[in-house]
CHARMM-style PDB file with segment names, atoms N, HN, CA, C and O in Angstrom:
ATOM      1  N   UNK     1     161.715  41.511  57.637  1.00  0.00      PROA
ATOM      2  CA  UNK     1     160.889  42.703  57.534  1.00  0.00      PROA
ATOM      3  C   UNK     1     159.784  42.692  58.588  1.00  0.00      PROA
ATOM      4  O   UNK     1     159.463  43.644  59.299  1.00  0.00      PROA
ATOM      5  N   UNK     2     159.455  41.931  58.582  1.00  0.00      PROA
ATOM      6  HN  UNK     2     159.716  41.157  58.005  1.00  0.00      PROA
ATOM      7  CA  UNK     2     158.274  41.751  59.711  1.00  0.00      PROA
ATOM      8  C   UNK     2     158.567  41.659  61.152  1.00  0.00      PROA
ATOM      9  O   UNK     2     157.655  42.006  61.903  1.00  0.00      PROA
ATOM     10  N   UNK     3     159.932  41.162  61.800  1.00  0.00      PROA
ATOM     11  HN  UNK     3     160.673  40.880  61.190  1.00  0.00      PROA
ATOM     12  CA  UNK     3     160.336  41.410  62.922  1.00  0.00      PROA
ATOM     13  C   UNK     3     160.705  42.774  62.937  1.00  0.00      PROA
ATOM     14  O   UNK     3     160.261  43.386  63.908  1.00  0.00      PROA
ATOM     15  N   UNK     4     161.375  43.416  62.160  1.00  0.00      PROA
ATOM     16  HN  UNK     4     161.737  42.919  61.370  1.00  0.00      PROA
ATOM     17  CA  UNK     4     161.276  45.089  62.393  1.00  0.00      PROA
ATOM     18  C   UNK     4     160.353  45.823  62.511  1.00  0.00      PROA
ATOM     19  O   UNK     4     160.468  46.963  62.963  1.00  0.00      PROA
ATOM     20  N   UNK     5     158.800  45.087  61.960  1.00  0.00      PROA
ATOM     21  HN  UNK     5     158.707  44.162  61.593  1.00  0.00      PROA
ATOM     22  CA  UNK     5     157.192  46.158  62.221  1.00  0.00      PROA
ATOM     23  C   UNK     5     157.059  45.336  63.475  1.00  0.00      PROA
ATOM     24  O   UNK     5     156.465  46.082  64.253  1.00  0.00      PROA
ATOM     25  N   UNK     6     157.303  44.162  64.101  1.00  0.00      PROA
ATOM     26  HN  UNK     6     157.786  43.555  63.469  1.00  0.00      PROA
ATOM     27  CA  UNK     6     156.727  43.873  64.803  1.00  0.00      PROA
ATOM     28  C   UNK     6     157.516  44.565  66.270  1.00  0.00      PROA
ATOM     29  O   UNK     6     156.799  44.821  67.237  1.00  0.00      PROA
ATOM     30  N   UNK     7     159.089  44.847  66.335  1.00  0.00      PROA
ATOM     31  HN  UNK     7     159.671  44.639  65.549  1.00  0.00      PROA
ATOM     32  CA  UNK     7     159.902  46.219  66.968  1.00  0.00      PROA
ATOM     33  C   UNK     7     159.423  47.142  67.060  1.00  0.00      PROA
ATOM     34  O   UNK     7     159.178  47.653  68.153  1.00  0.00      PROA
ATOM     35  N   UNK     8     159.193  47.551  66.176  1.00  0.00      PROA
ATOM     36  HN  UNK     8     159.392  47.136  65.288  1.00  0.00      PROA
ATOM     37  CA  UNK     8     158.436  48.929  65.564  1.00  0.00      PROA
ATOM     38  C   UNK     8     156.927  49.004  66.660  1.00  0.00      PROA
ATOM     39  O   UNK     8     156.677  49.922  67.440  1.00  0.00      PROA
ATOM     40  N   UNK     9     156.470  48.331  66.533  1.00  0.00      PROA
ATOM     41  HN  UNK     9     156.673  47.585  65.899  1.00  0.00      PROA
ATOM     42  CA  UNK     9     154.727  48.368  67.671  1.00  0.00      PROA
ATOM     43  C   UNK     9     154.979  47.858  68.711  1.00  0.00      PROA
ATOM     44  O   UNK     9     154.088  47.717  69.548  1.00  0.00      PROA
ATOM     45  N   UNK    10     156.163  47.473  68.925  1.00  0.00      PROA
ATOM     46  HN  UNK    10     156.887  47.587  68.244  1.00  0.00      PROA
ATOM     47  CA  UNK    10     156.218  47.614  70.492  1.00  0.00      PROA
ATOM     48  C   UNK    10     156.580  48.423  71.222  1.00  0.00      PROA
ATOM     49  O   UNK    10     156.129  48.640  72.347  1.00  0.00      PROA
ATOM     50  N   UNK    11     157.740  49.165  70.489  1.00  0.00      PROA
ATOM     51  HN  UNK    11     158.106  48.989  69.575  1.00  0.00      PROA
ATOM     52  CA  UNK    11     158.514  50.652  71.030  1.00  0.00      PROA
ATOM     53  C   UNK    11     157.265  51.883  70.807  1.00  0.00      PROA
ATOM     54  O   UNK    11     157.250  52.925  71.463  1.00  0.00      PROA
ATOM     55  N   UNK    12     156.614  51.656  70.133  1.00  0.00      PROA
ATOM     56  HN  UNK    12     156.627  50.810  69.600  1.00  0.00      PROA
ATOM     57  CA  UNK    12     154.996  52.404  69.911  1.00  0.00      PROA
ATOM     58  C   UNK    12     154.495  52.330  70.973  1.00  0.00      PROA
ATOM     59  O   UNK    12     154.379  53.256  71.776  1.00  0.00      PROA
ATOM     60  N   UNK    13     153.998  50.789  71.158  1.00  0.00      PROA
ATOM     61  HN  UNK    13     154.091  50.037  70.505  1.00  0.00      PROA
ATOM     62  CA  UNK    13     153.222  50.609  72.248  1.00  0.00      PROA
ATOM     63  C   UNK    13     153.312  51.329  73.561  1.00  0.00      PROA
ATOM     64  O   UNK    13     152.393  51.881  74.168  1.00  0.00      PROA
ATOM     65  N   UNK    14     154.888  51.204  73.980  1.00  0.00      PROA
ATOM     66  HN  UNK    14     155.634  50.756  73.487  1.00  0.00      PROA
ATOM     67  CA  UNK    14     155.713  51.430  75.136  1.00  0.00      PROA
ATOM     68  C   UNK    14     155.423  52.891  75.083  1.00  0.00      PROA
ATOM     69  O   UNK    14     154.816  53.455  75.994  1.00  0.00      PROA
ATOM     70  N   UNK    15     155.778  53.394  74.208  1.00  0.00      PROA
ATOM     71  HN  UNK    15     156.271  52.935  73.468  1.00  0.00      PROA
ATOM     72  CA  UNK    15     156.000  54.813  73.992  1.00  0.00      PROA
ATOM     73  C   UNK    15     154.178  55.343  74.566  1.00  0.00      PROA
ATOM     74  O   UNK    15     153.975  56.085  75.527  1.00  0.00      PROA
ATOM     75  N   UNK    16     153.496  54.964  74.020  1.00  0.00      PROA
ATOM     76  HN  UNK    16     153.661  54.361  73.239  1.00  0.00      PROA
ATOM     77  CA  UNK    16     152.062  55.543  74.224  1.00  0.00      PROA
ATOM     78  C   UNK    16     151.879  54.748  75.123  1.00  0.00      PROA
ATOM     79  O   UNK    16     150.955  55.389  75.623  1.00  0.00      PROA
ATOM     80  N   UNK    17     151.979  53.767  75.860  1.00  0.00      PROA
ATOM     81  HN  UNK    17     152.730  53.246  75.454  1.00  0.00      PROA
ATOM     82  CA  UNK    17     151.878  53.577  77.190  1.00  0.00      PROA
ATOM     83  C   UNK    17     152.521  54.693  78.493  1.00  0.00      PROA
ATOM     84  O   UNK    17     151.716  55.165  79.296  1.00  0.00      PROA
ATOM     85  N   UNK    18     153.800  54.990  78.579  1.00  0.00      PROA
ATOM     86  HN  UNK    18     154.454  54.608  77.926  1.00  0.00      PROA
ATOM     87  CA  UNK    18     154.417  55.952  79.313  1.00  0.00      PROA
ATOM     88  C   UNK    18     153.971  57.528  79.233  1.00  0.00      PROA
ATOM     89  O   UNK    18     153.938  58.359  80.141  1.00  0.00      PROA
ATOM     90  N   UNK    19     153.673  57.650  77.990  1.00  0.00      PROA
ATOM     91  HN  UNK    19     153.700  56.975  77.252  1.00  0.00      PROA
ATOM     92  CA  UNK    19     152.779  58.791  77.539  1.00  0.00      PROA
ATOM     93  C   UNK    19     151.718  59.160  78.196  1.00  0.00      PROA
ATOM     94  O   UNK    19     151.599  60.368  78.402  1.00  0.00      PROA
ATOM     95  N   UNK    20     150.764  58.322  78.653  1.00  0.00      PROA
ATOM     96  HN  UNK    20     150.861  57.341  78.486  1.00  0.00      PROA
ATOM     97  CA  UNK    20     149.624  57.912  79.407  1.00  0.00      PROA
ATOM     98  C   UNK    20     150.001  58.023  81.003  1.00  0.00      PROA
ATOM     99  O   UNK    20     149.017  58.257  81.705  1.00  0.00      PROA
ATOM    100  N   UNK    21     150.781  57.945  81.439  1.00  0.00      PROA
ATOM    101  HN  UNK    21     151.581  57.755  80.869  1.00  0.00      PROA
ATOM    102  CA  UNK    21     151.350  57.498  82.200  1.00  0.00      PROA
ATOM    103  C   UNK    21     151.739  58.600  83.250  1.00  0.00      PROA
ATOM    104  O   UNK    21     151.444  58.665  84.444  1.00  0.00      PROA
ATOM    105  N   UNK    22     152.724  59.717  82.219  1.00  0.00      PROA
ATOM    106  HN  UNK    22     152.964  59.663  81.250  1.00  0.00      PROA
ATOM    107  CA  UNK    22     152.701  60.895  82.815  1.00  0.00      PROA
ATOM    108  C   UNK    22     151.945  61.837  83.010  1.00  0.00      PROA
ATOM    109  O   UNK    22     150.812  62.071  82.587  1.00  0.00      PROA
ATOM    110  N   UNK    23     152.653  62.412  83.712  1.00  0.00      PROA
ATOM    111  HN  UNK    23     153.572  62.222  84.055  1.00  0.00      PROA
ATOM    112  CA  UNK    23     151.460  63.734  84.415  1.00  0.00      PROA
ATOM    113  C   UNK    23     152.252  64.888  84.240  1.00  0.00      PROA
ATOM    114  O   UNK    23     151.910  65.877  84.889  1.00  0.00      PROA
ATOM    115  N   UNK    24     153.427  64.994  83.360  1.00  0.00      PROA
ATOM    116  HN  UNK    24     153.705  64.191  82.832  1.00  0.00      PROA
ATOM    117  CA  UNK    24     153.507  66.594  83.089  1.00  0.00      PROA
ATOM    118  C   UNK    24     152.638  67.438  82.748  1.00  0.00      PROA
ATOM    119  O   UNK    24     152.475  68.517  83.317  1.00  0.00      PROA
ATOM    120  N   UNK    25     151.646  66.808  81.263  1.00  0.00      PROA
ATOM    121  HN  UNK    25     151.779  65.931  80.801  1.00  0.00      PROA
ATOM    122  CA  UNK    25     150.668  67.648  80.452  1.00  0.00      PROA
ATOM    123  C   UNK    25     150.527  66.917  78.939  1.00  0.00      PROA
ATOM    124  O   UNK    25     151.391  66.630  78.111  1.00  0.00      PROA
ATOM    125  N   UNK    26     149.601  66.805  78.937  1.00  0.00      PROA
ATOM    126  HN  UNK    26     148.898  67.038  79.609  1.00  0.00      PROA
ATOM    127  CA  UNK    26     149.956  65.718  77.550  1.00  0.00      PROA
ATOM    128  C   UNK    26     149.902  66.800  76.108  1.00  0.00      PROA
ATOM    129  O   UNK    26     149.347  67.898  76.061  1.00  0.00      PROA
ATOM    130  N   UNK    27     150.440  66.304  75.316  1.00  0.00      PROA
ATOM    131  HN  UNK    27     150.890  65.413  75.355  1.00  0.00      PROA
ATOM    132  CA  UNK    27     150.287  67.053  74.193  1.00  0.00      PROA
ATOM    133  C   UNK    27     149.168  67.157  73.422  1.00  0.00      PROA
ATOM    134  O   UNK    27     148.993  68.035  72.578  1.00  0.00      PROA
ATOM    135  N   UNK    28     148.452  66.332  73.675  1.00  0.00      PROA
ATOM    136  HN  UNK    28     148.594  65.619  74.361  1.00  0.00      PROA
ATOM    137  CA  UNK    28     147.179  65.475  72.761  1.00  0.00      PROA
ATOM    138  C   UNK    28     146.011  67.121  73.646  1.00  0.00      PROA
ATOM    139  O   UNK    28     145.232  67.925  73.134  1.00  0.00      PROA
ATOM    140  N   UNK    29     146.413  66.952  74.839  1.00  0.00      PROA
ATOM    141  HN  UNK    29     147.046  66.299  75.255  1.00  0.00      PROA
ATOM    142  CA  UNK    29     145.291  68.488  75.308  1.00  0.00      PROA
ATOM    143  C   UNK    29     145.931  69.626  74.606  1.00  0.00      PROA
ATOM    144  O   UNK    29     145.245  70.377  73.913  1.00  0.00      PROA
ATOM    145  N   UNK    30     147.200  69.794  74.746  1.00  0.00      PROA
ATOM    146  HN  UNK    30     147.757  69.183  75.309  1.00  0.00      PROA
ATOM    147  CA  UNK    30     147.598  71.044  74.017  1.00  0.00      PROA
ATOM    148  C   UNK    30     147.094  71.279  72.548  1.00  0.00      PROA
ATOM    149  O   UNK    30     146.712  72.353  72.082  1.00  0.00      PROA
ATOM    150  N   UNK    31     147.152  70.309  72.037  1.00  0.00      PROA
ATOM    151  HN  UNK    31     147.462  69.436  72.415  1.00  0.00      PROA
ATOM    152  CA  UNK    31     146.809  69.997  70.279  1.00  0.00      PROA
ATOM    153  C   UNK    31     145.390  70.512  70.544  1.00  0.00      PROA
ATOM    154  O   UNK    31     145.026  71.561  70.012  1.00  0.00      PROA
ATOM    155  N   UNK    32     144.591  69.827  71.329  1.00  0.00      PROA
ATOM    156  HN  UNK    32     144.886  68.975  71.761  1.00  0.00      PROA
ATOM    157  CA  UNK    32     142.904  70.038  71.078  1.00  0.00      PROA
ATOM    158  C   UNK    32     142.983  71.303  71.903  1.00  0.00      PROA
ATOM    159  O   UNK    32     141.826  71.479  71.521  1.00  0.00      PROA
ATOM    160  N   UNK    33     143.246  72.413  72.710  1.00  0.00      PROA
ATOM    161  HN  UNK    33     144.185  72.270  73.021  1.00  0.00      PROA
ATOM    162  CA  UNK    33     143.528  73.579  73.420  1.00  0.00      PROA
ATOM    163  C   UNK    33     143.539  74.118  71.803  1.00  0.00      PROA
ATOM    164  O   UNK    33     142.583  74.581  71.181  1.00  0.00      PROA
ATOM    165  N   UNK    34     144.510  73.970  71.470  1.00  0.00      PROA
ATOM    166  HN  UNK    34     145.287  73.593  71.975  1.00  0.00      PROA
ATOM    167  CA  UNK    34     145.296  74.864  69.977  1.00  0.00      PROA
ATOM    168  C   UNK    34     144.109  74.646  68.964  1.00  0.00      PROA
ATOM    169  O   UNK    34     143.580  75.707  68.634  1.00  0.00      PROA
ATOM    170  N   UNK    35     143.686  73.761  68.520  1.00  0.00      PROA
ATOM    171  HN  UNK    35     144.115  72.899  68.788  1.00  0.00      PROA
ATOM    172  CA  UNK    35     142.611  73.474  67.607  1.00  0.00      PROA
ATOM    173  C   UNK    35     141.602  74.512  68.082  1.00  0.00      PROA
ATOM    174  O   UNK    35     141.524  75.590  67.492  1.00  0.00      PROA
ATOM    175  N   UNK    36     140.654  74.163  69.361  1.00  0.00      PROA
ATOM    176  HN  UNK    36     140.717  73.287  69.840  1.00  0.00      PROA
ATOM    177  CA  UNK    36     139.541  75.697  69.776  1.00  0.00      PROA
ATOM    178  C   UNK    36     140.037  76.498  69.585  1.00  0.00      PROA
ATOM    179  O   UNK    36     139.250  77.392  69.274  1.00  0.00      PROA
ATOM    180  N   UNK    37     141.356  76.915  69.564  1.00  0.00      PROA
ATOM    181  HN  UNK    37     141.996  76.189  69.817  1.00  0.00      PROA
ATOM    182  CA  UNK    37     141.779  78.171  69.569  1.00  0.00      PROA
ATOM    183  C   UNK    37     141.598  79.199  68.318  1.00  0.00      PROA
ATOM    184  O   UNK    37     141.374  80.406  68.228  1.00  0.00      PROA
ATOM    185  N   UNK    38     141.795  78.184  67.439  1.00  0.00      PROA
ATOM    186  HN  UNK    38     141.977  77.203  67.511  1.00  0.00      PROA
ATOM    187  CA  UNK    38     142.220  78.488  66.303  1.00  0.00      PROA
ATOM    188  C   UNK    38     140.387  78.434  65.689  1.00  0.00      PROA
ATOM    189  O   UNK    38     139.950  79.298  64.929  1.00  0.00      PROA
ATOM    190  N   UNK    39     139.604  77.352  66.169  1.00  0.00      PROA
ATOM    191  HN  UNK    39     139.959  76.651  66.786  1.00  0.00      PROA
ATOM    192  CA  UNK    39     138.308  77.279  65.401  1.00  0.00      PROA
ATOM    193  C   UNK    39     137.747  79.002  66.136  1.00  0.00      PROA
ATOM    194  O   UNK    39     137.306  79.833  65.342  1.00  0.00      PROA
ATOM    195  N   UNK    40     137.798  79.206  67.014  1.00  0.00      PROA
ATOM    196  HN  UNK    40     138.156  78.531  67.659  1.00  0.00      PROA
ATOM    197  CA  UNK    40     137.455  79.681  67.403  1.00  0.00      PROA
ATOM    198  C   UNK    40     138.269  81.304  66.586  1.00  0.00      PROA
ATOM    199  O   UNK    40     137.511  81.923  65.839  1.00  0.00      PROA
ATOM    200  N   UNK    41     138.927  81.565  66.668  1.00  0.00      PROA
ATOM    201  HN  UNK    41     139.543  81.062  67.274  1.00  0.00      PROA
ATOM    202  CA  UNK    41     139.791  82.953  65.503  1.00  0.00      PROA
ATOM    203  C   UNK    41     139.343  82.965  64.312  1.00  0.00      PROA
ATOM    204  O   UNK    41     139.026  83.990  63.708  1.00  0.00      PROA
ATOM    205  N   UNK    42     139.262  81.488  63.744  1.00  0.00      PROA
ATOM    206  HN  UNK    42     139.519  80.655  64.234  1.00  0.00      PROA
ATOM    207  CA  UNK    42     138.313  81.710  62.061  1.00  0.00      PROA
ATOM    208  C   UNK    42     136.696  81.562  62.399  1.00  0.00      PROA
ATOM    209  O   UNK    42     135.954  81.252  61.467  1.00  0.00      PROA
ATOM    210  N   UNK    43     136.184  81.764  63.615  1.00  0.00      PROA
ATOM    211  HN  UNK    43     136.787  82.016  64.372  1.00  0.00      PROA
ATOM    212  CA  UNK    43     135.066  82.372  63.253  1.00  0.00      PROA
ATOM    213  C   UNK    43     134.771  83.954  63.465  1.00  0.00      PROA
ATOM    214  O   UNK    43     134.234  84.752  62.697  1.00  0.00      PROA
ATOM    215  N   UNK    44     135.227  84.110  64.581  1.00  0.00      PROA
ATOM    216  HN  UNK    44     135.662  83.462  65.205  1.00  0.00      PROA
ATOM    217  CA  UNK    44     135.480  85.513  65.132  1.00  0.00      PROA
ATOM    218  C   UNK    44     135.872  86.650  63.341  1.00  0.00      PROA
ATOM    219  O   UNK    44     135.209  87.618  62.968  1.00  0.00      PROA
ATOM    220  N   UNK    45     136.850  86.172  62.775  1.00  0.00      PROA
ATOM    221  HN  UNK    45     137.389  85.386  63.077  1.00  0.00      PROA
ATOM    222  CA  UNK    45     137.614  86.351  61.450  1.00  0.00      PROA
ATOM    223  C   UNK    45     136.449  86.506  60.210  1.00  0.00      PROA
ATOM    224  O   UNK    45     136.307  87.499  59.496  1.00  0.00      PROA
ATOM    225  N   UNK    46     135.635  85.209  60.157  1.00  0.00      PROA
ATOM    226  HN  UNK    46     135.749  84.403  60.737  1.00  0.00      PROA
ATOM    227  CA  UNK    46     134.405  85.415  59.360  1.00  0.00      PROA
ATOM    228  C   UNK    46     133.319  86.223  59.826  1.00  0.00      PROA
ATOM    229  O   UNK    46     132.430  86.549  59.040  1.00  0.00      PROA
ATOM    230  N   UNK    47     133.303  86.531  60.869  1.00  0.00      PROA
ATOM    231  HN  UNK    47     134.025  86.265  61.508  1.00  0.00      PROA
ATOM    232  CA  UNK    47     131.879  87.294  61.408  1.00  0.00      PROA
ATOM    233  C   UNK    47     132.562  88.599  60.837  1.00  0.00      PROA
ATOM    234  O   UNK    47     131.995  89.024  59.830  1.00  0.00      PROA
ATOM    235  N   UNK    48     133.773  89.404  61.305  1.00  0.00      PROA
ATOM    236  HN  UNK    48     134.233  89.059  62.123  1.00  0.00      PROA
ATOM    237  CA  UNK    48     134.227  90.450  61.148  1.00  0.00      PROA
ATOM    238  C   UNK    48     134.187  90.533  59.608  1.00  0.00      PROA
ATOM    239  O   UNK    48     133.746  91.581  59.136  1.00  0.00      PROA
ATOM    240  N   UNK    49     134.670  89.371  58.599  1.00  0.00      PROA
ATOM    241  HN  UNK    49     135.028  88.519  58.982  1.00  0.00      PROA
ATOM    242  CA  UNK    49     134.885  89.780  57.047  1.00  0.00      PROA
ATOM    243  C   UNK    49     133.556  89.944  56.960  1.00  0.00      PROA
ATOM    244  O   UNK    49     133.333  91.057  56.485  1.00  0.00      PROA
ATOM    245  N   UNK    50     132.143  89.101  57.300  1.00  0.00      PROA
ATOM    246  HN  UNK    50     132.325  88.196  57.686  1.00  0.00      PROA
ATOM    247  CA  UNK    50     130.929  89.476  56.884  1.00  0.00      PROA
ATOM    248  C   UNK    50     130.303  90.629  57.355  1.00  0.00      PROA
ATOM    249  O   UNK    50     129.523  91.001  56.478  1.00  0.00      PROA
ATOM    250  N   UNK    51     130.271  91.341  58.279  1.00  0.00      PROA
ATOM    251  HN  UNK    51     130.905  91.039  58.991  1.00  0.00      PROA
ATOM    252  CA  UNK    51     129.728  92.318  58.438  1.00  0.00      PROA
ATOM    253  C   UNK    51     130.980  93.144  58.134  1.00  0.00      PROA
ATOM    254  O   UNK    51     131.084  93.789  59.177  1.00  0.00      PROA
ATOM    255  N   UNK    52     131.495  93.337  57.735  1.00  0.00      PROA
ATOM    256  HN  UNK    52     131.411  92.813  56.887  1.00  0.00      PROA
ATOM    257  CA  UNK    52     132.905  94.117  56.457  1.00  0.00      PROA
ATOM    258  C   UNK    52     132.347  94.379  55.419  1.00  0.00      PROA
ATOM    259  O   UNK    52     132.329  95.556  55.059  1.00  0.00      PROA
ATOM    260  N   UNK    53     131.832  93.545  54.762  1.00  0.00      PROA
ATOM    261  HN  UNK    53     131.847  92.589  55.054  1.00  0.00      PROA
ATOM    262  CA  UNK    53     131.310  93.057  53.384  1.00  0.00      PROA
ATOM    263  C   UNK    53     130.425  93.524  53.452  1.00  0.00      PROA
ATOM    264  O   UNK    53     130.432  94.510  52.716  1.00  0.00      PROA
ATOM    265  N   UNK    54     129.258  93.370  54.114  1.00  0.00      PROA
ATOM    266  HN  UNK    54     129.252  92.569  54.712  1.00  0.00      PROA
ATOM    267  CA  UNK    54     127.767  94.110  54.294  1.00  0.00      PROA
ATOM    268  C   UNK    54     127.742  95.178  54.232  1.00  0.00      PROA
ATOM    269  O   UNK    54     127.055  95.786  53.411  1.00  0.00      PROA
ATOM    270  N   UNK    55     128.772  95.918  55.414  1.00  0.00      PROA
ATOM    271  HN  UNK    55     129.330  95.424  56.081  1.00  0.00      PROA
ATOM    272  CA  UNK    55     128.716  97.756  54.869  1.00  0.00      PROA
ATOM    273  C   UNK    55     129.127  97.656  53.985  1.00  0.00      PROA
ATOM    274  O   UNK    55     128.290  97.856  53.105  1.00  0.00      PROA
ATOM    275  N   UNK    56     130.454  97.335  53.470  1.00  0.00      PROA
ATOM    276  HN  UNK    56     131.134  97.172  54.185  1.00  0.00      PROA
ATOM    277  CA  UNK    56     130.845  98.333  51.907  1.00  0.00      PROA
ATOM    278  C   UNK    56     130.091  97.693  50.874  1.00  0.00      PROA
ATOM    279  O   UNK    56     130.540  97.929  49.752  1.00  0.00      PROA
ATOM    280  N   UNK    57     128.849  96.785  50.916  1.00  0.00      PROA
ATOM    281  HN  UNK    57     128.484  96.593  51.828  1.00  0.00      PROA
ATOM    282  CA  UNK    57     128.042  96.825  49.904  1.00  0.00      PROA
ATOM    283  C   UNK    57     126.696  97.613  49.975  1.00  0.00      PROA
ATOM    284  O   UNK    57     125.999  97.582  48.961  1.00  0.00      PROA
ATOM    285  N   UNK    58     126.230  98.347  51.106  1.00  0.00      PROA
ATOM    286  HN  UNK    58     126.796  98.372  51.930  1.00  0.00      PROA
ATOM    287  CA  UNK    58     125.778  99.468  51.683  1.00  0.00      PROA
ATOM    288  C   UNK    58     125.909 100.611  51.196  1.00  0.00      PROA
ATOM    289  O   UNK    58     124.970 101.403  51.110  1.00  0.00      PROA
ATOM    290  N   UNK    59     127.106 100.856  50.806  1.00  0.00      PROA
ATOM    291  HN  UNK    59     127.869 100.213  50.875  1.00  0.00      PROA
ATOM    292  CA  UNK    59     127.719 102.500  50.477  1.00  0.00      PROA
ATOM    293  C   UNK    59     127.418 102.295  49.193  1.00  0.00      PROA
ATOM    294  O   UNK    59     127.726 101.428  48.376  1.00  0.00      PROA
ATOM    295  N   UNK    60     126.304 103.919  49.154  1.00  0.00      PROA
ATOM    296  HN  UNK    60     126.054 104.624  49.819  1.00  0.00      PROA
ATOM    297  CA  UNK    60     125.608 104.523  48.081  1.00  0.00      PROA
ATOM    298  C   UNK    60     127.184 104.859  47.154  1.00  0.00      PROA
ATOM    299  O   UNK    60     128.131 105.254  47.834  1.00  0.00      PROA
ATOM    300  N   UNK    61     127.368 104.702  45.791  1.00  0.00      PROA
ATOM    301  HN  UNK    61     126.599 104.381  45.239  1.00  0.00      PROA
ATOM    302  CA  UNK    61     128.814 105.747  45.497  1.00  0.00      PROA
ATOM    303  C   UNK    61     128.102 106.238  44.498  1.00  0.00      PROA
ATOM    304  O   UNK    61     128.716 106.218  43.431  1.00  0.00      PROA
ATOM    305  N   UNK    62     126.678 106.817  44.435  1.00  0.00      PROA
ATOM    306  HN  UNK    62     126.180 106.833  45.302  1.00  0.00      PROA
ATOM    307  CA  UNK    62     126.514 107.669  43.246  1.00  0.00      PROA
ATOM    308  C   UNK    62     125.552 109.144  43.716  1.00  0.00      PROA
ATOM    309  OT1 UNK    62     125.290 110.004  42.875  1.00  0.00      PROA
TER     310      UNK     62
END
């Protein structure tokens, strides 16, 4: 069992070594690109529901 974890973190290792390595584009920027993206839509999203909310608690209905 333990020579298979110890397989196991080396083909890891290797793997995130070569990873590093290249220069296509790493995924790890795309992930954090996608994350702002997204923090950035749920705030935009809350500003719009709150001032949503503000007028229609505004409107006189009597």
């Amino acid at each position: 069992m333990i020579i298979h974890l110890q397989v196991l973190a080396s083909v890891l290792r290797a793997r995130v070594a070569a990873s590093w390595r290249s220069e296509d584009g790493s995924a790890v920027e795309k992930v954090i690109l996608t994350a702002v993206f997204a923090a950035l839509a749920i705030a935009v999203g809350a500003i719009i529901v709150a001032k949503v909310t503000a007028k229609a608690k505004s409107i006189n209905l009597n």
